[in-house]
C-alpha positions in Angstrom: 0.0 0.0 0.0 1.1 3.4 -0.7 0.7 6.5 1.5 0.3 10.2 1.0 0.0 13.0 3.5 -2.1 15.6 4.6 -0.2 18.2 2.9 0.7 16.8 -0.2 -1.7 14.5 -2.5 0.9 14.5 -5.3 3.8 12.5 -3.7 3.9 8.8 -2.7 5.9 6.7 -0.2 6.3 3.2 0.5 4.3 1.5 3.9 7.8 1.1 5.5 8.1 4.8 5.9 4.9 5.5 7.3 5.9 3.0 10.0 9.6 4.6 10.2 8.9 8.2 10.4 5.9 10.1 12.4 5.4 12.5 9.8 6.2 12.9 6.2 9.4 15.0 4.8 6.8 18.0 4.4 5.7 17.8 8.1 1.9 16.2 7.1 0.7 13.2 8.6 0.2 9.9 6.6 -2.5 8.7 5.4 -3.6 5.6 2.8 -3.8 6.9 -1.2 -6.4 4.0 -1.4 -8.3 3.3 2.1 -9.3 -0.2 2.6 -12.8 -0.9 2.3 -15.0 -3.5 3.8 -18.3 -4.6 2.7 -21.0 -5.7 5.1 -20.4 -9.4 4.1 -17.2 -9.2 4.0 -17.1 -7.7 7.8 -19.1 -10.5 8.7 -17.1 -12.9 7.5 -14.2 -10.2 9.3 -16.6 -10.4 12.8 -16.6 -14.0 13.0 -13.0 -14.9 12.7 -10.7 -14.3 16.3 -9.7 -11.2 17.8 -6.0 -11.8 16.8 -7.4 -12.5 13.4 -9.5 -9.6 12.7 -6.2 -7.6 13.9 -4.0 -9.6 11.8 -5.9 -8.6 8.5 -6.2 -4.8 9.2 -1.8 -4.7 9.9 -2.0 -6.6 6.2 -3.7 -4.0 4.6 -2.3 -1.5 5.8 1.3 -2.8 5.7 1.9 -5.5 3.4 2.7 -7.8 6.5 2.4 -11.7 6.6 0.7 -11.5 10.5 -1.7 -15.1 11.2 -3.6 -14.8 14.3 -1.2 -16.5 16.0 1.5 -14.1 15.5 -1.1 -11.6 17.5 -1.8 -13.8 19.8 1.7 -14.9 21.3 2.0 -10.7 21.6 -1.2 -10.2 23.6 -2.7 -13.0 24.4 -6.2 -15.1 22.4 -8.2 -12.9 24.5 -7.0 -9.1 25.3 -10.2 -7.1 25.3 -12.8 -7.5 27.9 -16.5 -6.4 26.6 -18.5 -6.2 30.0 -22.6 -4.7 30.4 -22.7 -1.7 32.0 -26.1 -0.4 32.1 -29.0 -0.6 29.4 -27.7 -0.3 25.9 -24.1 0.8 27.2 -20.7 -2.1 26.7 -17.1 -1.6 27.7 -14.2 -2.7 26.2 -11.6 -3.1 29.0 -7.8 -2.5 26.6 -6.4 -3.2 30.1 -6.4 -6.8 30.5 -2.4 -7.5 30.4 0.4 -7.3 32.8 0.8 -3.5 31.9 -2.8 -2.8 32.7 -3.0 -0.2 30.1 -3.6 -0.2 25.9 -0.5 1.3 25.6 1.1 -1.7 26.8 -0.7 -3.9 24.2 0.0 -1.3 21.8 4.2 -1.3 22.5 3.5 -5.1 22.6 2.2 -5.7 19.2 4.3 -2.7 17.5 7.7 -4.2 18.6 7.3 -7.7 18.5 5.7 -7.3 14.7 7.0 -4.7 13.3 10.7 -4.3 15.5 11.6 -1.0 17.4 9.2 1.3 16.6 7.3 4.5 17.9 3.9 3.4 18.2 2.8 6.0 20.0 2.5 8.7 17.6 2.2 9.0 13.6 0.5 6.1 11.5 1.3 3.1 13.4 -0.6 4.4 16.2 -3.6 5.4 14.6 -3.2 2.0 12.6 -3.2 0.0 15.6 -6.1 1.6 17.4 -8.1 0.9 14.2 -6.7 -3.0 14.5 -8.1 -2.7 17.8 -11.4 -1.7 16.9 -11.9 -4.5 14.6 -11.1 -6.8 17.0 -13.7 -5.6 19.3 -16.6 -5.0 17.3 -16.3 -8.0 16.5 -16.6 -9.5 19.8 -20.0 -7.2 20.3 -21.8 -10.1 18.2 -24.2 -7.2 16.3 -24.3 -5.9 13.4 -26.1 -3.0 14.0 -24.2 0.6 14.1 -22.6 0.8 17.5 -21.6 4.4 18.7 -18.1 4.9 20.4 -17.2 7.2 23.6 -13.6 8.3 23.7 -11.4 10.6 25.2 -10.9 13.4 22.3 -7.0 14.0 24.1 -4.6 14.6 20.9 -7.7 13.5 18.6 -5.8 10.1 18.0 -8.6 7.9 19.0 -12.0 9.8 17.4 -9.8 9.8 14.4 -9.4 6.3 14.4 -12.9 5.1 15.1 -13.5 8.0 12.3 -11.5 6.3 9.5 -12.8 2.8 11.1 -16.0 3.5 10.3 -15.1 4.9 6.5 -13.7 1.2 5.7 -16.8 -0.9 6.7 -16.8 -1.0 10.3 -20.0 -0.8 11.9 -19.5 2.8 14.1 -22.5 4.7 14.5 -21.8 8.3 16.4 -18.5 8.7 18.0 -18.8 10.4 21.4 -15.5 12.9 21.6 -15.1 13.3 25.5 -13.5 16.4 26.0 -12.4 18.3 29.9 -11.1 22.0 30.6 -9.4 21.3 27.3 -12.4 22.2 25.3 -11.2 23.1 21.6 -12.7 19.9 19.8 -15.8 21.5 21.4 -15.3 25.3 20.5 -14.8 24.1 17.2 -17.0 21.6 16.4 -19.9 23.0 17.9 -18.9 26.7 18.0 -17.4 26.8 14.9 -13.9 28.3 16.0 -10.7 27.0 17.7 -7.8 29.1 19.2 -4.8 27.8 18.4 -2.8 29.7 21.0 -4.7 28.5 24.0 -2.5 26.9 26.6 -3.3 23.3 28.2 -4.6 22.9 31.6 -3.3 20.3 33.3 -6.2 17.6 35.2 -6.3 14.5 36.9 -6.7 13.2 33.3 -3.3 13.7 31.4 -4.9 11.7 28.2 -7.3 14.6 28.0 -4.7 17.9 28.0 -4.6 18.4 24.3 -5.6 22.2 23.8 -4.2 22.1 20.5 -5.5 18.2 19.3 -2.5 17.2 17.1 -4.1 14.6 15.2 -7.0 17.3 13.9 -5.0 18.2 10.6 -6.4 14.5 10.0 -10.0 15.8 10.2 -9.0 19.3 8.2 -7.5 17.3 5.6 -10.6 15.0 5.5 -13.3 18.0 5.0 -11.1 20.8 3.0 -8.1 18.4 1.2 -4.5 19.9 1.3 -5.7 23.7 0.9 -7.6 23.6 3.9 -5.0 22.3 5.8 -2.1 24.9 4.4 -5.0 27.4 5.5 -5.5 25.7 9.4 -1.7 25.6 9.4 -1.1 29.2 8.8 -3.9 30.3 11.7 -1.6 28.2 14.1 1.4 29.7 13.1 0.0 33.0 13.7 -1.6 32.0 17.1 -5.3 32.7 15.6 -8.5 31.2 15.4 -9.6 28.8 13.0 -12.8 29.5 11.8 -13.9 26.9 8.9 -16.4 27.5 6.6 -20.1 26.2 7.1 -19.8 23.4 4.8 -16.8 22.4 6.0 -17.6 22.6 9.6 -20.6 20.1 9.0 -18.5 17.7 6.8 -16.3 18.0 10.2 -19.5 17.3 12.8 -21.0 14.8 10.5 -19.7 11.6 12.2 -19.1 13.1 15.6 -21.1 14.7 18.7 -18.5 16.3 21.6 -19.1 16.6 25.2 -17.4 18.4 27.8 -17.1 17.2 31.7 -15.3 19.1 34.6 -12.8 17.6 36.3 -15.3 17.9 39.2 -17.4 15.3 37.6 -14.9 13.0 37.4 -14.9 11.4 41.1 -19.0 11.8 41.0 -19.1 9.5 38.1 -16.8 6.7 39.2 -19.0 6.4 42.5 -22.2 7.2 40.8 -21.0 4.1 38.4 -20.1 2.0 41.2 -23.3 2.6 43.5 -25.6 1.6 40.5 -23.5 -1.0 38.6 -20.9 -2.3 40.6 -18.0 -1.3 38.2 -15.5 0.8 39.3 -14.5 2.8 36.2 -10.7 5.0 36.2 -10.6 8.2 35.8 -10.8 8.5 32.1 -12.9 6.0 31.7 -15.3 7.8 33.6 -14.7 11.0 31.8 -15.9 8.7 28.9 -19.2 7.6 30.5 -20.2 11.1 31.4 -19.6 12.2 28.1 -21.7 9.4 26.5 -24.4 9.9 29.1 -24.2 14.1 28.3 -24.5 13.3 24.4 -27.5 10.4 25.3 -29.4 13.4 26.5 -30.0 15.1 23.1 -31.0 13.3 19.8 -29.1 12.0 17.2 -27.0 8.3 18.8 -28.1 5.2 18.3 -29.9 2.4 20.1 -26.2 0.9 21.3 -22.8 2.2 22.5 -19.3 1.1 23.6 -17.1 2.8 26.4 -13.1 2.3 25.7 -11.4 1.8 29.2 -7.8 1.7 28.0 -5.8 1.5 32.0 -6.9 -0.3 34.6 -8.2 1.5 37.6 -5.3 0.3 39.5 -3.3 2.6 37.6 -5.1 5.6 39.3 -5.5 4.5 42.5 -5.2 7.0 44.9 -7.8 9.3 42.6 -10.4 6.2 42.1 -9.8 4.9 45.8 -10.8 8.8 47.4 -13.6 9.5 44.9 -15.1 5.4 46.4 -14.4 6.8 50.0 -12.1 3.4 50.4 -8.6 2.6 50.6 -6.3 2.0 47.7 -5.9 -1.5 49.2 -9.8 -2.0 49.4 -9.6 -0.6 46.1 -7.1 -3.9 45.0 -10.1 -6.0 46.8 -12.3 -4.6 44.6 -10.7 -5.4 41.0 
């Protein structure tokens, strides 16, 4: 497969590169020429093959690679992702379930042992293995209705994924961008303007402290194509606001609805959670949930959604033990 960037349409490179390097030689982000594309048989034919399968087939797309299922699985395991009930209508996909308790551990797992020494936190590869991810778990949901997503929006690395998920076949409905004090997914996409110099503010939620999303030239280039983006890269040079254009703006809200939750909401949900379901969610996580229950309050999602819990609530313990009024070592009990 050959890639292009979001600043250049003209100029090809090879799949090795876009695994190499976090951004191309003219400073845009990577991107397929040709996207893979999945019809609904073929994702159901996709959906009943195993996780490490479903993963395996994405990385070959997208890479040329040789992966079988059991290459995935001696990296993470037959059976990384946890789908649990939470609620009516409402699943979560627990991305913590190995000895790092976090995605991010599963991520470095499958990036090095498959592809060698790699970044795989930033540039293609991690927005290619998020949307390996996905495949695995929608098709563990056993539906093949439109199922909407609630993420953090953070550097805009996982809405964009679930975004360009759903453009190849998968069966996304709404995806729910979860945003804190770090609003400007929402000033944008629902005020129709983003300041580009506005400075993070730091929460109990790092994953969340984007003020600037990194990963939104993806959805620029998406709506407006290279010109847009040469236009949204001089407003950030200049420390301005971005203000798209009301067509573009809509081609950018299309697939997305954004929510904000304070930070003070944070500890409320996770014992709210707890109290009425009996699931302790982390702090982000619960940032999440709020968000999904926020959006659930106007029209416009669908009948079914799915939560992304990528760290364990150990991880956070002190936060998640204070906002249960137990100890951390209670806490332990508890998961």
């Amino acid at each position: 497969m050959l890639y292009i960037t979001t600043r250049n349409r003209r100029d090809a490179f090879t799949a090795q590169r876009a695994l190499r390097e976090s951004r191309g030689p003219d400073g845009g982000l990577y991107l397929p020429f040709h996207a893979p594309s999945y019809s609904t048989q073929e994702w159901k034919e996709l959906a009943a093959a195993p996780f490490g399968q479903r993963v395996a087939e994405i990385l070959n797309r997208l890479f040329g690679s040789r992966l079988t299922c059991w290459d995935v699985d001696v990296c993470i395991g037959r059976n990384p992702v946890a789908v649990v009930p939470l609620g009516h209508r409402t699943q979560v996909a627990e991305l913590w379930r190995n000895v790092g308790q976090s995605y991010h551990h599963m991520a470095r797992e499958l990036a090095e042992q498959l592809f060698g020494q790699l970044d795989y936190s930033s540039g293609w590869l991690a927005i290619a293995l998020r949307i390996a991810v996905l495949f695995g778990i929608y098709g563990q949901l056993g539906s093949d209705e439109p199922t909407d997503i609630s993420v953090i929006s953070g550097d805009f690395t996982a809405p964009i994924s679930a975004f360009y998920a759903k453009q190849w076949g998968l069966p996304v409905g709404k995806i729910v961008c979860c945003c804190n004090e770090n609003s400007g997914l929402w000033e944008l996409l629902c005020h129709g303007q983003l300041r580009t110099d506005a400075a993070s503010v730091r929460t109990a939620i790092p994953e969340a402290d984007a003020a600037l999303p990194e990963q939104l030239e993806r959805l620029v280039f998406e709506a407006g194509g290279t010109a847009e983006v040469e236009r949204y890269l001089e407003v950030c040079r200049r420390g301005g606001t971005y203000t798209p254009a009301d067509a573009l703006l809509a081609d950018m809200s299309r697939a997305f609805r954004v929510s904000v939750v304070s930070s003070t909401r944070i500890g409320q949900t996770i014992s709210s959670v707890y109290r009425t379901h009996n699931y302790v969610l982390s702090p982000a996580a619960a940032l999440a949930y709020a968000g999904l229950m926020d959006a659930r309050a106007k029209p416009g999602l669908g009948k079914n959604a799915l939560l992304l819990a990528e760290k364990s609530p150990a991880l956070d313990a002190a936060f998640t033990a204070a906002a249960l009024r137990i100890s951390e070592s209670e806490l332990k009990d508890l998961l």
